[in-house]
ROVOSE-694355 format. One line per 5 residues: their letters; for each residue x, y, z of C-alpha. Coordinates in nm, 3 decimals. Example, Ala and Ser with C-alpha at 12.3 -4.5 7.8 and 13.67 -1.06 7.14 Angstrom:
AS	1.230 -0.450 0.780 ~ 1.367 -0.106 0.714
This chain:
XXXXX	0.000 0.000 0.000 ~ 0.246 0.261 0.076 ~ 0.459 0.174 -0.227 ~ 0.147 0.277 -0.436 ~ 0.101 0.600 -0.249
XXXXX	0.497 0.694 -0.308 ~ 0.452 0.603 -0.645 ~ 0.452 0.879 -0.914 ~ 0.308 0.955 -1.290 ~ 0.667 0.846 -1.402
XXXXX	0.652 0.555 -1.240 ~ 0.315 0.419 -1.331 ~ 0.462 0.504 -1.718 ~ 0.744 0.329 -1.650 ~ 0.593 -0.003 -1.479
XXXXX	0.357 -0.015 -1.864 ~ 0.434 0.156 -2.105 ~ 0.207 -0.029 -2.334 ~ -0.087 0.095 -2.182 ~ 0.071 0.475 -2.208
XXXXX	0.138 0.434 -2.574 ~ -0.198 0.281 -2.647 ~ -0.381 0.588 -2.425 ~ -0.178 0.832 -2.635 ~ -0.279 0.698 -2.982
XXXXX	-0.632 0.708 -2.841 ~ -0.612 1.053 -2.759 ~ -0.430 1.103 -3.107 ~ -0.727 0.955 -3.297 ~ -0.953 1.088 -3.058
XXXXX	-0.836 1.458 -3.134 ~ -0.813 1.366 -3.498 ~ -1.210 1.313 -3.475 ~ -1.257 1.639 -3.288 ~ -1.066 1.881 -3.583
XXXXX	-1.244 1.690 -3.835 ~ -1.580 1.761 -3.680 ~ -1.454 2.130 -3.591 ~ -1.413 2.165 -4.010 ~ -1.754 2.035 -4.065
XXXXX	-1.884 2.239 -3.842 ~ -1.718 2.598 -3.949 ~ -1.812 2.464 -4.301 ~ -2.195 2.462 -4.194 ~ -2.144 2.806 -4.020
XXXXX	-2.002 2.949 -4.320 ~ -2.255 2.843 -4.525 ~ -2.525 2.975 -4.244 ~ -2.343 3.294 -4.225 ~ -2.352 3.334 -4.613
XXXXX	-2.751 3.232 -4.627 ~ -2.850 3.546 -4.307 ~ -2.659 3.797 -4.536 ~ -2.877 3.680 -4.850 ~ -3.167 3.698 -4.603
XXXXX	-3.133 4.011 -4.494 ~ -3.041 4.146 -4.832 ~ -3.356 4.063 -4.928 ~ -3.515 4.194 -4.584 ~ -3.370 4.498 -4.691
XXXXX	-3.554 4.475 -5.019 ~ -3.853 4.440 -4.908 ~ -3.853 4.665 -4.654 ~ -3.756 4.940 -4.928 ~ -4.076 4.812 -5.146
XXXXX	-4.303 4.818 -4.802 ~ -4.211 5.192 -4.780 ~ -4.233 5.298 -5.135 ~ -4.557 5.104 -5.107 ~ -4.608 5.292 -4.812
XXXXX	-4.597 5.708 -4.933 ~ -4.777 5.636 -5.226 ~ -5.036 5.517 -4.991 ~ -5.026 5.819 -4.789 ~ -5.013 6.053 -5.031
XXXXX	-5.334 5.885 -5.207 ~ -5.487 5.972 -4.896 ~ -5.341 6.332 -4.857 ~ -5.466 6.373 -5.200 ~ -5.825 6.242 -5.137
XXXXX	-5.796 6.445 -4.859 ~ -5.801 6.744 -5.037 ~ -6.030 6.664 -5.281 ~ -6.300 6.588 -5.058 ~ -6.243 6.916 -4.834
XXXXX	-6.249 7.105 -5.172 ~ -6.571 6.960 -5.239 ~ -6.714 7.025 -4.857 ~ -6.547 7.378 -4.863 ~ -6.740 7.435 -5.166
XXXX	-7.077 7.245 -5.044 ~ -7.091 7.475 -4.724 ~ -7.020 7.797 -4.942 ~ -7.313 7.780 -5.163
């Protein structure tokens, strides 16, 4: 028992190495698996960061047409406006 508790990192290594090796090409493969899935995934964010800048291109778009859209509704109705207080102006003169 106490030899275990003197017993250091260095030791363990030393006492099997095979199982050192094999944890390291674990963690080797293991890491491999982790970049590859890191380029997949900034792949897919590219792609998602492309697809919001078409979006709000558009958004932008159509937010233009809404307000076009928009003043040439209001002045329709500042024009009917004054049309129909022309007529009522001259309605209440007569």
């Amino acid at each position: 028992m106490k030899n275990t508790l003197n017993e250091t990192r260095l030791d363990r290594i030393e006492r099997n190495p095979e199982s050192f090796f094999a944890g390291m090409l674990e963690l080797k493969e293991s890491q491999k698996r982790t970049d590859e899935q890191l380029s997949l995934t900034d792949a897919q964010l590219n792609r998602t960061d492309a697809q919001l800048n078409r979006t709000d291109a558009q958004l932008q778009k159509t937010i233009k047409k809404l307000d076009d859209i928009g003043d040439q509704l209001g002045d329709m109705g500042l024009v009917q406006g004054e049309v129909a207080e022309g007529y009522s102006l001259g309605y209440y003169r007569y």
